[in-house]
N, CA, C and O atoms as CSV, one atom per row, in Angstrom:
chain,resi,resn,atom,element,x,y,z
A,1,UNK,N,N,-10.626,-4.314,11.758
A,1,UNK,CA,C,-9.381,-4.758,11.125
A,1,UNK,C,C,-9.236,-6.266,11.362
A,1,UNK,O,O,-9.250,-6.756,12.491
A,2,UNK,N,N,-9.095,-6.969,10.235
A,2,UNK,CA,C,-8.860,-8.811,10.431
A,2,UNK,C,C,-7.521,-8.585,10.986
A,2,UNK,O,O,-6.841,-7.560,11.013
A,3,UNK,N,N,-7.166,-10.419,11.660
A,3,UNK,CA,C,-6.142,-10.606,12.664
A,3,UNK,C,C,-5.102,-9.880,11.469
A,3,UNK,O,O,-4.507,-8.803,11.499
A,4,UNK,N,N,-5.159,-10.967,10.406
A,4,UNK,CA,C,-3.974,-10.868,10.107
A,4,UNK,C,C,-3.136,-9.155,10.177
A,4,UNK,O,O,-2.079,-8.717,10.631
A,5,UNK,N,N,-4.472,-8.530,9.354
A,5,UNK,CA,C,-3.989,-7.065,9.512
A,5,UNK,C,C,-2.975,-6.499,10.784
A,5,UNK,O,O,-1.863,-5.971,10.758
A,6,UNK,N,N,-3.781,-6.821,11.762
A,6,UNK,CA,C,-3.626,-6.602,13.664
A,6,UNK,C,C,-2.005,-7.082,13.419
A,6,UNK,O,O,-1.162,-6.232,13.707
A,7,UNK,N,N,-1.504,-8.457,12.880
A,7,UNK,CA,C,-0.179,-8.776,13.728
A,7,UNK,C,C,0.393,-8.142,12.538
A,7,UNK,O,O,1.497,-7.628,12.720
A,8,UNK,N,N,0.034,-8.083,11.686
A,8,UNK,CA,C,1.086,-7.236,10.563
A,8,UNK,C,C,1.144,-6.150,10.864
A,8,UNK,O,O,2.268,-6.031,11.351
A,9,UNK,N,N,0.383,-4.705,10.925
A,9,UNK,CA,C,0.650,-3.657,11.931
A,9,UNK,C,C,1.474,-3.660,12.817
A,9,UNK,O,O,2.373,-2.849,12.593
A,10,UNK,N,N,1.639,-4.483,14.196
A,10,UNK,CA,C,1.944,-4.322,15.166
A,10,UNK,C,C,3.552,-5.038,15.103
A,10,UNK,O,O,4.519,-4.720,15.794
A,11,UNK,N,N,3.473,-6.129,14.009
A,11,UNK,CA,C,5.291,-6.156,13.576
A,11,UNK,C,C,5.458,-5.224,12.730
A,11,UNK,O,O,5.444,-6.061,11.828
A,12,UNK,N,N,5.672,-3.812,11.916
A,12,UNK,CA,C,6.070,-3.372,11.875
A,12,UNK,C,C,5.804,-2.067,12.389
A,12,UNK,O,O,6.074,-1.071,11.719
A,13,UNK,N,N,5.299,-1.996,13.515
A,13,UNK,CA,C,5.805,-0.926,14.239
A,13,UNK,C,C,6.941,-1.232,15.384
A,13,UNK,O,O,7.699,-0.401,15.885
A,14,UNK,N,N,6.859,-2.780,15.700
A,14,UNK,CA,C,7.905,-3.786,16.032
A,14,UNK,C,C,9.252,-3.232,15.462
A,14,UNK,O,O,10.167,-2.729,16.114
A,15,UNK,N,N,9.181,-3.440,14.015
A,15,UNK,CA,C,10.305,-3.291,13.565
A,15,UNK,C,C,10.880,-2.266,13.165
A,15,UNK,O,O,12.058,-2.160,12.824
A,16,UNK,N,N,9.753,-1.158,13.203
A,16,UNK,CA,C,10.497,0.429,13.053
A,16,UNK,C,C,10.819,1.351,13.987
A,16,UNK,O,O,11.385,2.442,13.906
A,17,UNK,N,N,10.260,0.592,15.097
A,17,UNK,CA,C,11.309,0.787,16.522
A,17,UNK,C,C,13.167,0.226,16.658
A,17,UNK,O,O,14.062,0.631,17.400
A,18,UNK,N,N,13.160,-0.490,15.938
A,18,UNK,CA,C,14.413,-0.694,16.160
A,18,UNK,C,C,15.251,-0.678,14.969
A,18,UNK,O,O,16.255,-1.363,14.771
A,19,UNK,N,N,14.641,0.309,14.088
A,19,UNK,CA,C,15.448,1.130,12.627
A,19,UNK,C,C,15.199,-0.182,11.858
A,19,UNK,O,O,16.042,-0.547,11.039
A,20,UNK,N,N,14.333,-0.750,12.028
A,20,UNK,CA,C,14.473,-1.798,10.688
A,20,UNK,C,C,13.576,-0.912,9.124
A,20,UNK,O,O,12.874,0.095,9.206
A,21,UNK,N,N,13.749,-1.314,8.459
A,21,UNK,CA,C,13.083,-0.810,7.041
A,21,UNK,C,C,12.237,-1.640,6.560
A,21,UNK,O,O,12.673,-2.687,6.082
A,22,UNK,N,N,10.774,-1.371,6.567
A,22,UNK,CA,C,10.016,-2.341,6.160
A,22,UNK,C,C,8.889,-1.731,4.910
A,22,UNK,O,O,8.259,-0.675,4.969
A,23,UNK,N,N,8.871,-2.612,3.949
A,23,UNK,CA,C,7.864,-2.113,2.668
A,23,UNK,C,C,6.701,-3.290,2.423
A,23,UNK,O,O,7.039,-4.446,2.168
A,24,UNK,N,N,5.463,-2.936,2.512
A,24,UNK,CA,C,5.094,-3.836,1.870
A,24,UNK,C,C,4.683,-4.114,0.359
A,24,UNK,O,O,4.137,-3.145,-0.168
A,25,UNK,N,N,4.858,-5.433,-0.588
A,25,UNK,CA,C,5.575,-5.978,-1.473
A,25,UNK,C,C,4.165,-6.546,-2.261
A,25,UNK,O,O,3.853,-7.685,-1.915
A,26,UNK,N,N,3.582,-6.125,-2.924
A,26,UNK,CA,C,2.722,-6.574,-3.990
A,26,UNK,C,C,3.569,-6.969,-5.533
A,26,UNK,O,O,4.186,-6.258,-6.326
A,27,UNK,N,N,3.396,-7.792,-5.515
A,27,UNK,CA,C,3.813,-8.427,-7.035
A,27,UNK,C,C,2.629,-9.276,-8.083
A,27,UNK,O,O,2.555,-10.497,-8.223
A,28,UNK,N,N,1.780,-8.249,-8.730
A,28,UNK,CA,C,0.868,-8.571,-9.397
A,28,UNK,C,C,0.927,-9.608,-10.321
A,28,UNK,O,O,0.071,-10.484,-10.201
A,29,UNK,N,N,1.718,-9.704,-11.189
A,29,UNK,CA,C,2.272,-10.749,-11.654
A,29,UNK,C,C,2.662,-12.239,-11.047
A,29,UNK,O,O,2.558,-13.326,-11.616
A,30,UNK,N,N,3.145,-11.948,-9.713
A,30,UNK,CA,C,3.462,-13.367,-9.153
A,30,UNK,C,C,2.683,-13.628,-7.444
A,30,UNK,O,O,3.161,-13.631,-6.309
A,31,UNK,N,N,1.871,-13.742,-7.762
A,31,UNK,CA,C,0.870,-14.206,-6.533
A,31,UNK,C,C,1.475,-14.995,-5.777
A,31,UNK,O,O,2.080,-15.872,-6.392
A,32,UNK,N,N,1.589,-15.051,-4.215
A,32,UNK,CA,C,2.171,-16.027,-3.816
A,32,UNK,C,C,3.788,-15.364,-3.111
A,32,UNK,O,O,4.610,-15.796,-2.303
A,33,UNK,N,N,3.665,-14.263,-3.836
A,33,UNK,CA,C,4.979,-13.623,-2.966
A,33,UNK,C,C,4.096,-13.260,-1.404
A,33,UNK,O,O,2.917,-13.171,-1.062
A,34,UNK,N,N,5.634,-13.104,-0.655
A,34,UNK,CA,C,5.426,-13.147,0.878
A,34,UNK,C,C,5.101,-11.421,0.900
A,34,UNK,O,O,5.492,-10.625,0.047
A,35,UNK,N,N,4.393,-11.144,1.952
A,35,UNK,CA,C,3.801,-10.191,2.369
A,35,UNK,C,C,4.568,-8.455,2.333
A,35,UNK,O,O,4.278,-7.406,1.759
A,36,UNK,N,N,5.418,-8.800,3.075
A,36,UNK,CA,C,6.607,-7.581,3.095
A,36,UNK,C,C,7.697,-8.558,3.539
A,36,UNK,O,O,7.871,-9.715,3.921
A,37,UNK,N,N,8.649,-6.828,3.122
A,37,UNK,CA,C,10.321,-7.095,2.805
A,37,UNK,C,C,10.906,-6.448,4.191
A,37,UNK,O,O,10.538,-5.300,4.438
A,38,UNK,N,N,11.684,-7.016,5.004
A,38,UNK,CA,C,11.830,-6.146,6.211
A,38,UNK,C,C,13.484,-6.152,5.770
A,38,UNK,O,O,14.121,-7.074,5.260
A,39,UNK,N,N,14.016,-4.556,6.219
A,39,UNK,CA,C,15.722,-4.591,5.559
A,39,UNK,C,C,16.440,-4.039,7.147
A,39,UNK,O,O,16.233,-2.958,7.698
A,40,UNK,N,N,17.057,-4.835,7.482
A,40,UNK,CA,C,17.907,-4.536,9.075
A,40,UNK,C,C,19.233,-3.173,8.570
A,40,UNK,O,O,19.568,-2.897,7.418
A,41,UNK,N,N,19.637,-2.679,9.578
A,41,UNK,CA,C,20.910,-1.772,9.041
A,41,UNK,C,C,21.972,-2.588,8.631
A,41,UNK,O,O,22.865,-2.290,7.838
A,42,UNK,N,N,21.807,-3.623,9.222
A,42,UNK,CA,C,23.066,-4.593,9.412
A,42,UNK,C,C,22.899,-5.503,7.602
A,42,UNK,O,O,23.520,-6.554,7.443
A,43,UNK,N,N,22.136,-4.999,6.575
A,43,UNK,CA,C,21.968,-5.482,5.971
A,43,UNK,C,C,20.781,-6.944,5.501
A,43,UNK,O,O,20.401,-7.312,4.389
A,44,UNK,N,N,20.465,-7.492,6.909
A,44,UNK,CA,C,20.121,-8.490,6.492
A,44,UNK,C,C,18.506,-8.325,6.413
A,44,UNK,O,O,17.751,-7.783,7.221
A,45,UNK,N,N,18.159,-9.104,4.918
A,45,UNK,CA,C,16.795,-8.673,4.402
A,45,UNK,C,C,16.400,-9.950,4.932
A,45,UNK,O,O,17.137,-10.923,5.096
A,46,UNK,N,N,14.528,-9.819,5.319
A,46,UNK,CA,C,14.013,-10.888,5.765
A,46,UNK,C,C,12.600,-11.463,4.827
A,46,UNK,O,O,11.974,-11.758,5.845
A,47,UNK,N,N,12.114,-11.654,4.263
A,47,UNK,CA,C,11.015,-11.637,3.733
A,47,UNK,C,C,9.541,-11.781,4.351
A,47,UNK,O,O,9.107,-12.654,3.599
A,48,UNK,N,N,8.434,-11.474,5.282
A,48,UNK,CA,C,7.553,-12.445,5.661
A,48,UNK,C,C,6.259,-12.182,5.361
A,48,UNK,O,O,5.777,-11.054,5.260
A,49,UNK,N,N,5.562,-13.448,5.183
A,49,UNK,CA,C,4.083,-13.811,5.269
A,49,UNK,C,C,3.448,-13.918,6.531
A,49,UNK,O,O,3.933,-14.614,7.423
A,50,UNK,N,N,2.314,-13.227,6.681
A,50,UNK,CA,C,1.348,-12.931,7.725
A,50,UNK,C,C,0.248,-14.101,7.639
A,50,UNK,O,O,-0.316,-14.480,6.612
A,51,UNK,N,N,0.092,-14.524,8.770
A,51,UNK,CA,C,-1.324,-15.294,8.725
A,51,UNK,C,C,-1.821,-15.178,9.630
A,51,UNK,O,O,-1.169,-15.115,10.672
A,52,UNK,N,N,-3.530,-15.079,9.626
A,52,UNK,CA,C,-4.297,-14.988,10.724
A,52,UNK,C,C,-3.648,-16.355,11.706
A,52,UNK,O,O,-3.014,-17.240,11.131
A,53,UNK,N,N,-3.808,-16.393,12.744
A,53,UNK,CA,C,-4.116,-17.516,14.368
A,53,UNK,C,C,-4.545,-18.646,13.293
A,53,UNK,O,O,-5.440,-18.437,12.474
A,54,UNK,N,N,-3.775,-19.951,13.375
A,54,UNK,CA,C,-4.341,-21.151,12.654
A,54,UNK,C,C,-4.308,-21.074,11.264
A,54,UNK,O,O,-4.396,-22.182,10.735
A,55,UNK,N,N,-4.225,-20.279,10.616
A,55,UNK,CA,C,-4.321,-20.738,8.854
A,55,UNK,C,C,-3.239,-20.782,8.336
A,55,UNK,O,O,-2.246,-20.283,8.866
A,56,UNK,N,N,-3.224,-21.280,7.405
A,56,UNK,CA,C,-1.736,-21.731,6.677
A,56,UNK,C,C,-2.049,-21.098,5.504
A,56,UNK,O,O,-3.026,-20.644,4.908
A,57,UNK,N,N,-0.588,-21.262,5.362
A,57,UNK,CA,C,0.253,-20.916,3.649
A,57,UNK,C,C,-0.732,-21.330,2.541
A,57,UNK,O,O,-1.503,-22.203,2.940
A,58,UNK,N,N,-0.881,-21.047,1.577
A,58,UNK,CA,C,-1.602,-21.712,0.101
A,58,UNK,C,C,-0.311,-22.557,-0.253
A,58,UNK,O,O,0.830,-22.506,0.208
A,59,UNK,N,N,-0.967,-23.470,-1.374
A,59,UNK,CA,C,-0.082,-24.427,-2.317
A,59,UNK,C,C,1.123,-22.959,-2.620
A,59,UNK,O,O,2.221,-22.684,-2.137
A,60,UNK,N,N,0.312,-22.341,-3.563
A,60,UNK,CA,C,1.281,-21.414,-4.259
A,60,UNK,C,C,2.442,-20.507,-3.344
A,60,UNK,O,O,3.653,-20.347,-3.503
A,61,UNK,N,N,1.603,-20.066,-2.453
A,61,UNK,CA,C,2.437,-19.762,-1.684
A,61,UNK,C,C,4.104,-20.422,-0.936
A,61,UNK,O,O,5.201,-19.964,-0.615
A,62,UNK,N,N,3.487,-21.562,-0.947
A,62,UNK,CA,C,4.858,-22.873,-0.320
A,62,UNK,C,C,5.734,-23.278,-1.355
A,62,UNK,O,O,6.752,-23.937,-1.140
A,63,UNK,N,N,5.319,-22.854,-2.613
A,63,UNK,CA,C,5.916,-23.202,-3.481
A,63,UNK,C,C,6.474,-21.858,-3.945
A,63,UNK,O,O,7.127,-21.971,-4.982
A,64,UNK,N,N,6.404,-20.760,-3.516
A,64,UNK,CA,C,6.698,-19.735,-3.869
A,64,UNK,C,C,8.074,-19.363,-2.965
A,64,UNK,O,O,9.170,-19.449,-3.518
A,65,UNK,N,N,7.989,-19.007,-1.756
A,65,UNK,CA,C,8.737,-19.696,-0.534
A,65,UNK,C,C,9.849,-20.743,-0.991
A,65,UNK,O,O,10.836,-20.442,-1.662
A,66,UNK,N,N,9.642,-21.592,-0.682
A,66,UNK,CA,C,10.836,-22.454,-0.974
A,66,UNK,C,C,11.740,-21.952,-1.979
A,66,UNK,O,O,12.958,-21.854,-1.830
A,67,UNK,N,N,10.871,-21.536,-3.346
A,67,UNK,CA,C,11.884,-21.174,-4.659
A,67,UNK,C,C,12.664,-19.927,-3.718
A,67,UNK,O,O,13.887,-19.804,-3.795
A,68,UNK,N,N,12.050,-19.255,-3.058
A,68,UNK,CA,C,12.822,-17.877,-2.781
A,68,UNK,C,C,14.164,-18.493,-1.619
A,68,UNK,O,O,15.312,-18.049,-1.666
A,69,UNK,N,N,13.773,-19.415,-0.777
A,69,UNK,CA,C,14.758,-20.047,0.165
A,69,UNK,C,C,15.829,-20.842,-0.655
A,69,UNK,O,O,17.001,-21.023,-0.326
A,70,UNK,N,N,15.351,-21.174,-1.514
A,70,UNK,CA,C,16.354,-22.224,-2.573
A,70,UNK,C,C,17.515,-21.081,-3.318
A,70,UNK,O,O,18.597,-21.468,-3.758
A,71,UNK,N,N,17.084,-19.696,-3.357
A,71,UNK,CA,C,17.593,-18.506,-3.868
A,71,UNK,C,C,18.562,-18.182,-2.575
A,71,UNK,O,O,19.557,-17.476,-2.742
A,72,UNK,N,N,18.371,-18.501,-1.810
A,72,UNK,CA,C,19.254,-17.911,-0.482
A,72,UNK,C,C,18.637,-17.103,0.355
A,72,UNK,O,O,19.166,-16.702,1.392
A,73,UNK,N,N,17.104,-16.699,-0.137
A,73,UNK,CA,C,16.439,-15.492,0.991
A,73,UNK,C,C,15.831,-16.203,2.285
A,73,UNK,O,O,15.481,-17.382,2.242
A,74,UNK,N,N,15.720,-15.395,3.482
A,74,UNK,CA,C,15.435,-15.437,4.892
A,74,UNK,C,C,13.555,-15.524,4.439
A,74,UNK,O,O,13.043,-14.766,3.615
A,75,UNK,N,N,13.085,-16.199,4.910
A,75,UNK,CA,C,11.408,-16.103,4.470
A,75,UNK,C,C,11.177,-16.568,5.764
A,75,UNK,O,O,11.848,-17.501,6.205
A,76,UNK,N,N,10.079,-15.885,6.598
A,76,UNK,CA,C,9.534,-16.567,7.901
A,76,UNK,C,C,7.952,-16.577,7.453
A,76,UNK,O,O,7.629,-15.752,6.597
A,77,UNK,N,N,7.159,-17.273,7.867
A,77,UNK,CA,C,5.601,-17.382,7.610
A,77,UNK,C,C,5.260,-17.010,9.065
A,77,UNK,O,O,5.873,-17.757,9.827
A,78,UNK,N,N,4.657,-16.302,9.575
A,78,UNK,CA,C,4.280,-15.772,11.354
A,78,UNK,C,C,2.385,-15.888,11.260
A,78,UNK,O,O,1.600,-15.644,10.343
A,79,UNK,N,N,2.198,-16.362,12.640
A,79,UNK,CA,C,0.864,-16.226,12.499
A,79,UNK,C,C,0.470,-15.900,14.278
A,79,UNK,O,O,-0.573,-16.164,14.877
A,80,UNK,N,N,1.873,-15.169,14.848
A,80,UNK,CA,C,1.358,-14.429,15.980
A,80,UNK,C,C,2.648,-13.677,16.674
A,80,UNK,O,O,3.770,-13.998,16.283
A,81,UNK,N,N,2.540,-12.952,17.420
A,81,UNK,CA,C,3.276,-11.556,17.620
A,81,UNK,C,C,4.694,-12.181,18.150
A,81,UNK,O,O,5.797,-11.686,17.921
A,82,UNK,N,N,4.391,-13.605,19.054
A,82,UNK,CA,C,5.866,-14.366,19.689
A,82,UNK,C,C,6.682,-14.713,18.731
A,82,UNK,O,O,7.869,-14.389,18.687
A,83,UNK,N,N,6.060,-15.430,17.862
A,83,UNK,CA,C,6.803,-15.796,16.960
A,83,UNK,C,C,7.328,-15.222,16.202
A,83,UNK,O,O,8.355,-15.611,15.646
A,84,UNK,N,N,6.465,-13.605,15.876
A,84,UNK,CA,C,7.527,-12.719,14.483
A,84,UNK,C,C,8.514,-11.918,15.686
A,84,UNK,O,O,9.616,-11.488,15.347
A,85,UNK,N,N,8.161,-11.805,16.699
A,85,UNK,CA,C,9.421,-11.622,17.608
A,85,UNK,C,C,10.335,-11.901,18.024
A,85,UNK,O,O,11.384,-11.291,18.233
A,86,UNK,N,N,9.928,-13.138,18.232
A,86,UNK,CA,C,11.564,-14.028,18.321
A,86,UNK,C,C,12.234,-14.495,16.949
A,86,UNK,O,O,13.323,-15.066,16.996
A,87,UNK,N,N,11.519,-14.231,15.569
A,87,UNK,CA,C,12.654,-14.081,14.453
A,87,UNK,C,C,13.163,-12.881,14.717
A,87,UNK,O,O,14.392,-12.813,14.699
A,88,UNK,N,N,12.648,-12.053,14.922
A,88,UNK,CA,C,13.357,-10.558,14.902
A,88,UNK,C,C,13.905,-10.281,15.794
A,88,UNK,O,O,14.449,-9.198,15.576
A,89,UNK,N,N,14.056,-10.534,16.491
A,89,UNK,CA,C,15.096,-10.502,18.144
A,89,UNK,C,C,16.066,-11.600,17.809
A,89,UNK,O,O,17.170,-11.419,18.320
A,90,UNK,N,N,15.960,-12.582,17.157
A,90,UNK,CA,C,17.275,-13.367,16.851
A,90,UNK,C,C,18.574,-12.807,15.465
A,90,UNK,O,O,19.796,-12.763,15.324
A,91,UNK,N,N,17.455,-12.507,14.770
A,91,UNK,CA,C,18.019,-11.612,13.395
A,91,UNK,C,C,18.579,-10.180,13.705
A,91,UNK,O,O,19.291,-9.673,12.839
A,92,UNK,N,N,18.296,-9.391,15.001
A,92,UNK,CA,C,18.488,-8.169,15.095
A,92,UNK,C,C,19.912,-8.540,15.728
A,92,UNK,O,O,20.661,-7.563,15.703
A,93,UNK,N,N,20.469,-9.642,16.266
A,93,UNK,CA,C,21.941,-9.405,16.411
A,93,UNK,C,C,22.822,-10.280,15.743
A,93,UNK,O,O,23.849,-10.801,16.176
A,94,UNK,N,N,22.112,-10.409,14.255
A,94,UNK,CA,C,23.432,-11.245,13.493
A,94,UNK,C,C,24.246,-10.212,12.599
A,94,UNK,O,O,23.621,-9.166,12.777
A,95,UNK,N,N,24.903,-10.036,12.058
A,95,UNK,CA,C,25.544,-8.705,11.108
A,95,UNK,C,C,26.193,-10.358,9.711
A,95,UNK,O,O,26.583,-11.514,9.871
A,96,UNK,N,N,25.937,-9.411,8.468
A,96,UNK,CA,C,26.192,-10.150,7.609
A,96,UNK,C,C,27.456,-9.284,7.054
A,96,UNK,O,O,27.377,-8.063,6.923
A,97,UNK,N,N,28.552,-9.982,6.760
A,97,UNK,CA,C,29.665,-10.025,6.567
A,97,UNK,C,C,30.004,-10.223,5.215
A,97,UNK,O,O,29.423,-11.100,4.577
A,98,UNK,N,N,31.151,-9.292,4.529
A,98,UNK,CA,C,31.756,-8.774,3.720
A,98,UNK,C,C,33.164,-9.458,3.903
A,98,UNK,O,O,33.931,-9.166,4.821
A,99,UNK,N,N,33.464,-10.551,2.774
A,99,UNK,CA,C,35.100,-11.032,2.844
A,99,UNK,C,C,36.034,-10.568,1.973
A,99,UNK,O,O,35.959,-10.622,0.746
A,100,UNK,N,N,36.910,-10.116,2.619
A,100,UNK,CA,C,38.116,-9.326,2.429
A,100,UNK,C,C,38.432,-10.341,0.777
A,100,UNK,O,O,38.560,-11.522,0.454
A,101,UNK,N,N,38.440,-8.829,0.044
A,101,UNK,CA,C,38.987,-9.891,-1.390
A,101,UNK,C,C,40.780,-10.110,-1.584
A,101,UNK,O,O,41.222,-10.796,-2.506
């Protein structure tokens, strides 16, 4: 199994320990979408891209990303287990909020 596989596995068994909802997200049409969709109870959706130790994003990819951040979505790019942990340990205690109309 390549890295990337390894830390993508092992965040979401990360994250289905602690009831998160995670799918992963092929969009044939638009190359460049982020990897999987992770959905908290608390509502808040995260988007992320996996990368092996050291490699980066593609053009398309960064440009894909941004449009989705420019949209308002959470997008993290991770390329090791600390790092998709400490998004998800920071995100697992925010709650997104509903204003009273």
């Amino acid at each position: 199994m390549a890295q990337e596989q390894k830390l993508e596995s092992a965040v979401v068994a990360y994250a289905r320990e602690r009831g998160i909802l995670t799918y992963k997200f092929v969009s044939p049409a638009h190359r460049g979408v982020p990897d999987r969709v992770f959905i908290w109870p608390t509502g808040i959706v995260l988007w992320v891209e996996f990368k092996a130790p050291g490699k980066k994003i593609t053009p398309l990819q960064a440009r894909t990303i941004e449009k989705m951040i420019r949209q308002g979505c959470l997008v993290a790019v991770v390329g090791n287990l600390a790092a998709a942990f400490a998004v998800f340990d920071t995100l697992q205690t925010k709650k997104n909020v509903i204003a009273d109309k």
